[in-house]
N, C-alpha and C positions, 0 to 999 in steps of 0.2 A: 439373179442377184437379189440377195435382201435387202429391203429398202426400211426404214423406219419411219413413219410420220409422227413427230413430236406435237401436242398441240400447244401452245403456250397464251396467256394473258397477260397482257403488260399491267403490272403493278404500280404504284406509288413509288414502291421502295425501288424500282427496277430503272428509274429514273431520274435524271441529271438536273440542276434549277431552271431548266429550259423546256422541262419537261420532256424530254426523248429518253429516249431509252442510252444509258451508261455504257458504253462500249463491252466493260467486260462480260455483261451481263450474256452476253453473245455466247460468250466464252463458255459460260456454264452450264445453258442451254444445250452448246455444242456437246458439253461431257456427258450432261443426262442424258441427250439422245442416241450417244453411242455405248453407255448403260443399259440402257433398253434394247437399244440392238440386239444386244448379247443376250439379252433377257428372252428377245423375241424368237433367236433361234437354239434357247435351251441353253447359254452359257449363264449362268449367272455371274458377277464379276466373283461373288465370294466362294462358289464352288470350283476354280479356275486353279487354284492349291490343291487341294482333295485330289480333283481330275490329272491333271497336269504336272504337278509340283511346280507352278509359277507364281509368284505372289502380286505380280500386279502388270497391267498396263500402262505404264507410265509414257506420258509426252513427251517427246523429245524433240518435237518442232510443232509450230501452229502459228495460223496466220489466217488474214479477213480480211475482205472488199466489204465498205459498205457503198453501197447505192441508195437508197430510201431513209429517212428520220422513221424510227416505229416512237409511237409516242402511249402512253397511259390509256387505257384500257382496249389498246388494238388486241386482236388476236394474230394470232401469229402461228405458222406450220414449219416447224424445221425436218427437213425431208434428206436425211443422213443413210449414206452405204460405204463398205468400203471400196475402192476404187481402184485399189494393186496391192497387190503381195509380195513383200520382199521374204526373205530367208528366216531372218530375225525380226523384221517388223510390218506395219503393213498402213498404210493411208488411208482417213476414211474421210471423206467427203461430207459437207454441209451446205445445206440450202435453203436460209429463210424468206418464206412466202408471204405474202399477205395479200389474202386471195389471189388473183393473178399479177400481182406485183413482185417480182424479186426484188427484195428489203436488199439482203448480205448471200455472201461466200463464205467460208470458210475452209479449213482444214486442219489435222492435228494428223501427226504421227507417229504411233505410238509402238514402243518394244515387247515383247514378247517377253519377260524379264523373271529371272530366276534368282535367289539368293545367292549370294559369292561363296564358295564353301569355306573359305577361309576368314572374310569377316561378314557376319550378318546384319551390317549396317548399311551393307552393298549388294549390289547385285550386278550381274551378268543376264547377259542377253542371250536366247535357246533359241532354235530352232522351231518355229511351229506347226505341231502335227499335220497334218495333210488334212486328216477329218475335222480338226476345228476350221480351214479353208474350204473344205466341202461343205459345212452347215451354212454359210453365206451365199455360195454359190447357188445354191438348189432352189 
């Protein structure tokens, strides 16, 4: 299973007037790391059309535990895979560290998603090749 480790630095702007870290900020961490994911075993998100004819990964659920406040200038590991394969979409996992402290959880679940042939402001959900599920697996 591919794993990704995210490194991250809490910022100024990453934070609430309490100085902790903003909730959604969690959220975006979540998406870059699973950006990279793709990245890391050769999908890029933007050659995913070309390859595939899909044009995006979109969310269609996501959710988070927090446990720990991360505050201004922690570093922080988010340690992201996916976690099951459905037909049409597939769950990928998130895990913020801070050194041996789990910070947060997460999750997002994201479609497999192809343009509607009938209007291109929509899309429909495909099927995902077996070989893009094999490049995670290995």
């Amino acid at each position: 299973m591919q794993t990704m480790r995210h490194e991250v630095t809490v910022f100024w702007g990453d934070c609430d007037p309490a100085v902790i870290v903003f909730y959604p900020q969690y959220f975006r961490w979540f998406d870059e790391a699973t950006i990279l994911l793709f990245e890391q075993v050769g999908l890029p998100t933007l050659s995913l059309a070309e390859r595939y004819g899909i044009f995006a990964i979109p969310i269609v659920d996501a959710g988070a535990r927090f446990f720990l406040p991360s505050r201004f200038l922690d570093r922080l590991v988010v340690e992201t895979h996916i976690s099951q394969w459905s037909k049409k979409s597939f769950r990928v996992a998130h895990q913020v560290m801070r050194g041996d402290q789990l910070v947060a959880q997460g999750h997002e679940v994201r479609a497999w998603a192809s343009k509607h042939p009938d209007d291109p402001d929509r899309f429909v959900t495909s099927p995902i090749p077996r070989d893009v599920i094999d490049l995670f697996e290995s």
